[in-house]
N, C-alpha and C positions, 0 to 999 in steps of 0.2 A: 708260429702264431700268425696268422691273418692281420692285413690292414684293418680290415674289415671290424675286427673282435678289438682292439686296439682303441676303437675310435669309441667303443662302447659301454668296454671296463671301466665300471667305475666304483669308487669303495669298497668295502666287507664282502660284497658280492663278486664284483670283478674280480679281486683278491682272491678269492677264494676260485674260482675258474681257472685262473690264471695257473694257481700252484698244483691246480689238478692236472693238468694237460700234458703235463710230463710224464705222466703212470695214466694216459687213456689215447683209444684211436678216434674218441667220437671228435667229433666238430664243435671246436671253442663256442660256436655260437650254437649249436646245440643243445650242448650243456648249460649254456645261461640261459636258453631258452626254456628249458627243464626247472632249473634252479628258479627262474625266476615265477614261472606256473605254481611250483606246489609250496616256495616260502611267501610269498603274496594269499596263497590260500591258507599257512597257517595264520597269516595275521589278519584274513578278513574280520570285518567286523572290531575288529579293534583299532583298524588302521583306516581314515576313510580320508573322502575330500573334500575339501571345502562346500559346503554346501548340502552334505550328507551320500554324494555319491559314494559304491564300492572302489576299494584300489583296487582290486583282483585283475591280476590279467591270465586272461588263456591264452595255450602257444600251442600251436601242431606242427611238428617235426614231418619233413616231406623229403623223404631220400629214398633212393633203388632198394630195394630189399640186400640185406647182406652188406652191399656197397657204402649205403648212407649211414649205417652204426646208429641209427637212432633209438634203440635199446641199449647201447655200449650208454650213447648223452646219457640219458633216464636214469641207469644205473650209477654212473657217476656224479649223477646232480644229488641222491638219493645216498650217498656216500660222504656227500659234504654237508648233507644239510641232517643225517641222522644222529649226528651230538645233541645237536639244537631241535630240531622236533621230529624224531626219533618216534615220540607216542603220538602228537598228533599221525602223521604216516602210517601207524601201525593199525590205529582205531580207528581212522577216518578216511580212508583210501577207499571205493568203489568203482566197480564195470560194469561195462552191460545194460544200461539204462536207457531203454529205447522208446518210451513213449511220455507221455505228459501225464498221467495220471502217477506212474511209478516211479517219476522224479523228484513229483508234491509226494508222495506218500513216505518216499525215501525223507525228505529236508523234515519233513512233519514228525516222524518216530525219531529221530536225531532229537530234536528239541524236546518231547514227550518224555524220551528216556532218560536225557541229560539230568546230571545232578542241579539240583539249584546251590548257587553260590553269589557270592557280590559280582558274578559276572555276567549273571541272569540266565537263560537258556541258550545253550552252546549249540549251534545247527548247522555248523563249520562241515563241509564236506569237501570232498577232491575226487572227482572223476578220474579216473586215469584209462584211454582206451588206444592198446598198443594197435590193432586192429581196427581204426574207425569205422573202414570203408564196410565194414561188417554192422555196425551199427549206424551209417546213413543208408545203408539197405533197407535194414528191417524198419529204421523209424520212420521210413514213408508213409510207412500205414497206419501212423497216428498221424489224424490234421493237427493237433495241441502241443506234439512235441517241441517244433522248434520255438514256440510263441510260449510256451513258458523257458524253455532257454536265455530267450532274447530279456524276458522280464527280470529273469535271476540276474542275468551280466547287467542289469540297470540298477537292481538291488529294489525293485518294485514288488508288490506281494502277489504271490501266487498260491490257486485253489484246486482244489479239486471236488468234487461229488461224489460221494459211497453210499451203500446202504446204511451204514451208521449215520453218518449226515456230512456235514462239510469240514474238509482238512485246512486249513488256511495256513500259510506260512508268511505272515507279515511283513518277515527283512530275511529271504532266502540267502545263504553266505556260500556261493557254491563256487569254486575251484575247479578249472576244466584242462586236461592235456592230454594229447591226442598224437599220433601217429599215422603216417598215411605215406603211398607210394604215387610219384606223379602219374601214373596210367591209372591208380585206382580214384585220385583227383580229377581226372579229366571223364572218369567213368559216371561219379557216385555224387560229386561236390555242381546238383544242378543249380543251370542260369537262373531259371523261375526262383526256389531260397534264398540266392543272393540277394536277387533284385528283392526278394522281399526284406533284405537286412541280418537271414540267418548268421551269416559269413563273416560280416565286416566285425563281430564281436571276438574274432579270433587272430591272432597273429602269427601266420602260416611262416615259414621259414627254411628256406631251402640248405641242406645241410650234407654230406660227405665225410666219407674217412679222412682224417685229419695224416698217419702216417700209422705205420706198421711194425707193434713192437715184438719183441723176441718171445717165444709162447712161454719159455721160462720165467716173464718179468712178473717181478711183484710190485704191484700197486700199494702206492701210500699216500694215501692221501690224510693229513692231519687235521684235528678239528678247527675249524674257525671263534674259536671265542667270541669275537662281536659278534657274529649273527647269534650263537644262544644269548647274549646277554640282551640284544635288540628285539627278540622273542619275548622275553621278558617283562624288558620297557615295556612291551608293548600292551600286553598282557594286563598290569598293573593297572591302568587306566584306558581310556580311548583317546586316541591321538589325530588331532584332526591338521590335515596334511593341507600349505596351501605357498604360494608361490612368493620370492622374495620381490623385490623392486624390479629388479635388472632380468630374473629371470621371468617376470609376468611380463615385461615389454617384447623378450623373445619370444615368450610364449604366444601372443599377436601375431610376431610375426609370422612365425611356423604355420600359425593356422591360415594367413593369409597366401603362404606359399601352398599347403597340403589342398588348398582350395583353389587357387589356380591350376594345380598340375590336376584337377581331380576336371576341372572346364575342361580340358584338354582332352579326354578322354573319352572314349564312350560309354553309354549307360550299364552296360554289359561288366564293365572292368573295373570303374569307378564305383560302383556301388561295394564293392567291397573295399572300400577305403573311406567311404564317409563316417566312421570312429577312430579316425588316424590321429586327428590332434587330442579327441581323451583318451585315447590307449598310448602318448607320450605322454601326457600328464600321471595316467597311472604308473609307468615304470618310472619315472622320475622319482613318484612317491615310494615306490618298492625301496628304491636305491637310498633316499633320503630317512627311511623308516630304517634300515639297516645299520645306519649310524646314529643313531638312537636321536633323530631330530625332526623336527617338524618344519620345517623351512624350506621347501625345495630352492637353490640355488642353480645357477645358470649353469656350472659345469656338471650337475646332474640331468639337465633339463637337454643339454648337448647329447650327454652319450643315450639317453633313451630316447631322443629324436635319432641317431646312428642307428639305435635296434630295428627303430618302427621304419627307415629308413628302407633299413635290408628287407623286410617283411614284405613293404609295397613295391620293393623289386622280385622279392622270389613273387607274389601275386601275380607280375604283371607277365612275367615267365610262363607261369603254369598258367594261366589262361591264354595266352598266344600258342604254348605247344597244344593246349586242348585245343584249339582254334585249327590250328594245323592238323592236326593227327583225324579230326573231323572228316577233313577235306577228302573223302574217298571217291576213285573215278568211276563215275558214272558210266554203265554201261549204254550203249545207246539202241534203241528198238534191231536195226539192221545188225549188229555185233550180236545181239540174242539171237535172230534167225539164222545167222550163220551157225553159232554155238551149239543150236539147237540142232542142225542139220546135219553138222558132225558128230555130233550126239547119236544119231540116228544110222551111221554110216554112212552119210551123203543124202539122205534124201529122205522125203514122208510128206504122207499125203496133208492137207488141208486139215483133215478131222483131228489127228494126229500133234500137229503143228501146233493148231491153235489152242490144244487140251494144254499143251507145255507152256505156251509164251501167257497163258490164263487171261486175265480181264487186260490185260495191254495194249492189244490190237480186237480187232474184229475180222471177219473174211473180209470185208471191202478194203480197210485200210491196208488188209496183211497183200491183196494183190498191189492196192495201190506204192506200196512201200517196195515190192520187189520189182515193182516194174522199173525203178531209178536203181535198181541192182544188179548190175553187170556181170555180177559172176553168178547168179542164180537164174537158172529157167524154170518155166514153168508148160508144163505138160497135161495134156487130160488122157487120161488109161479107160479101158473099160475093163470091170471086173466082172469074174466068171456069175452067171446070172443075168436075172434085169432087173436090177439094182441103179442107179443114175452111175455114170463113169465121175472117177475117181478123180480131184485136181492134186497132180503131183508136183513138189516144190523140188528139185534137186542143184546138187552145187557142179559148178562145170569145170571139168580140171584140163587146161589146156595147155599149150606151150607158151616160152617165155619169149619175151620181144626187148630188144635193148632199145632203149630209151636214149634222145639223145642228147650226150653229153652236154652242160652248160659251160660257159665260155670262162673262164677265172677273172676273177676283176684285180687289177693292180695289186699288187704287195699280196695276194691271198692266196690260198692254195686250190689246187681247182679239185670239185667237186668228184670223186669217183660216178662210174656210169650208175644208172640205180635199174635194176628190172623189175617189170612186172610180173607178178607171181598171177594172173589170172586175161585170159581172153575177156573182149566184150562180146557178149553174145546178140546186143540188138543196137544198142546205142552208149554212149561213154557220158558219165557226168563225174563231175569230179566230187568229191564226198569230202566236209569239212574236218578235220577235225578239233576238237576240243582245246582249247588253250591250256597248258597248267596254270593254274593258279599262282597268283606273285603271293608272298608272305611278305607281310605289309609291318614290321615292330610296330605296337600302339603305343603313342605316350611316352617314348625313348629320348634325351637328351639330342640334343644337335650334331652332337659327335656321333661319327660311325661308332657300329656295334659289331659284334662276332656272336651267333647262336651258337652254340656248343651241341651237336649230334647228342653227345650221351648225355647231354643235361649237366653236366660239372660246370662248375664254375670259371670263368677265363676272364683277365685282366684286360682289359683291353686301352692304349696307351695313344690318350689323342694327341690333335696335331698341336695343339697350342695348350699349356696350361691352364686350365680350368681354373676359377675361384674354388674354395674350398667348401664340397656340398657333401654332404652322405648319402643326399637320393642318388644323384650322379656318380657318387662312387659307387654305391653301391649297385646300381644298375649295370654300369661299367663291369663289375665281380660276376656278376651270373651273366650277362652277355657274350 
């Protein structure tokens, strides 16, 4: 079991994680990531915050295909939590919902059809989409989608317009969990939605095979009694959820921390974090409703600041490797004409040339460019006819010349000879090349980091004892 998952577990919830991870490969925080998405969405609307907000929290699982078992999580969260809502899961689970009118129209027939009881109209739903990046494809093409998204996670009313007349869903109660691979994050999850607030209503989470059991094992995972009977509680009345003494001082402060490290940042990366201190208030509340009470306490308020913790480091991860993987080298005008020439078997006329290299150059710029190119000549032919003669571009292959040696400087190893793979054919200029790019960690603690090539996670052990932080551990775990 992970530091990480450790600092997080907390109550009927934790418990229940904990004694599953014996019989499963997913990632402990996976599965509380899981667990925590679809049992907050059976208690929407029963369960709220002070003030009238939703507790619901959404969670997207971000692992390798295969690798990250974030079907193995799902499945196991969906195991522990089927004693206890079992029918909700069975009746209220949907996919596939990629635009804003068929989201309102989805919460609206929920409420329409619902039976009426002392609990009013039931429009409880859970998204569930193993596939995202499938569904931030297609909902490009609605401008309303994410903007009624954004209004349901605030628990604000959303509409739509049909030919019959207008759908209204007053107090939408929607449940969101999602699935995704860090290349199709970096592909599918754009800057522009962030910055407009799409993003920051989700708690992404970077997640891994936990270990690997014998294909014969059988899984047992037993029910959790508190959580159905906290179902229950819940059920019975509406429980409004809000913070004790000691934990609303912390709560300050978190928000005063999540708000300096968010200055610190850029616009780009921070924006998906500015609902960090009430997406810790809502897991607070999840954790606090599971023990059938209404008081968040500080050592709830601790381990769902550790979730949201690890969240705003897989975040700050998957957009630095987006960041990087971006970075593709530039070819430069001269490297095409070359490319191009050998494309051609060494050589081709002007007409020819510039059809290929297309709006990039022009005839003036394309001689002015080759005239600073040392391995290219240029030639005029005349062709059979009287037709104007031909400007020919061809590449000059000559012999090699040793270069001479540089001299070793103290304590260093000295340089081998290096040759030239090409004559000068009129004049020698030296040709710059491109720097690479430095990869800059945004927003990282003061302690060095370690990026992990395959995206796993790696502990990384600083020089001096840190104070005891979650961001910083947790950034420390996926660095």
């Amino acid at each position: 079991m992970s530091k990480a998952f450790e600092s997080m577990k907390y109550g009927p919830i934790g418990e229940a994680v904990e004694n599953a991870m014996p019989h499963t490969e997913a990632d402990a925080i996976g599965v509380l990531a899981s667990t925590l998405a679809v049992y907050s969405s059976a208690l929407n609307g029963r369960v709220i915050m002070e003030g009238g907000r939703p507790a619901v929290v959404w969670t997207v699982l971000v692992g390798k295909s295969a690798l990250g078992r974030k079907g193995t999580a799902k499945r196991t969260a969906d195991r522990i939590l089927a004693p206890s809502i079992g029918g909700f899961m069975h009746s209220r689970t949907y996919a596939g919902v990629t635009s804003g009118p068929s989201l309102v129209n989805m919460l609206y027939t929920l409420e329409m059809d619902s039976p009426r009881s002392e609990m009013g109209q039931d429009g409880r739903a859970l998204i569930v989409e193993e596939e995202w990046s499938s569904v931030l494809k297609r909902s490009r093409r609605c401008p309303t989608f994410s903007q009624q998204l954004r209004s349901a996670w605030d628990g604000v009313p959303i509409s739509n317009t049909t030919k019959k007349g207008i759908q209204e869903v007053a107090r939408p109660l929607l449940g969101v969990h999602a699935h995704i691979t860090p290349g199709e994050w970096a592909k599918y999850v754009s800057a522009t939605e962030a910055l407009g607030g799409s993003f920051n209503r989700y708690l992404p989470v970077l997640v891994e095979r936990s270990k690997m059991l014998p294909y014969n094992h059988k899984a047992k995972i037993a029910e959790t009694k508190a959580l159905s009977d906290a179902y229950h509680w819940a059920l019975r009345e509406q429980r409004v959820m809000s913070f004790s003494a000691d934990a609303g001082r912390r709560y300050d402060e978190l928000r005063a921390i999540i708000e300096d490290r968010m200055a610190e940042m850029p616009e780009h990366l921070s924006c998906y974090m500015e609902r960090s201190a009430e997406q810790v208030a809502r897991v607070a509340a999840v954790f606090t409703a599971a023990e059938k009470k209404t008081k968040i306490n500080r050592k709830a308020l601790e381990a769902a600041w550790a979730f949201v913790s690890y969240s705003m480091a897989s975040v700050e991860k998957l957009v630095m490797d987006a960041s990087t993987a971006s970075q593709k080298a530039v070819k430069t005008v001269p490297d095409m004409i070359r490319e191009k020439l050998e494309m051609y078997g060494g050589e081709a006329t002007s007409t020819l040339l510039l059809r290929s290299l297309g709006t990039r150059v022009t005839a003036a710029s394309l001689k002015a460019l080759v005239a600073d190119m040392p391995d290219v000549e240029v030639t005029t032919e005349r062709t059979a006819g009287r037709g104007r003669p031909a400007t020919v571009y061809r590449l000059v292959e000559i012999e090699a010349e040793e270069a001479t040696p540089v001299e070793p400087k103290p304590e260093a190893e000295a340089k081998p000879p290096v040759k030239t793979a090409r004559k000068v054919v009129e004049k020698t200029t030296k040709r710059k090349t491109d720097s690479k790019p430095r990869l800059s960690v945004v927003g990282t603690s003061d302690q060095p980091v370690k990026v992990s090539r395959s995206g796993a996670r790696k502990t990384t052990v600083p020089a001096k004892a840190p104070a005891v932080d979650p961001l910083k551990d947790a950034l420390a775990a996926l660095f």
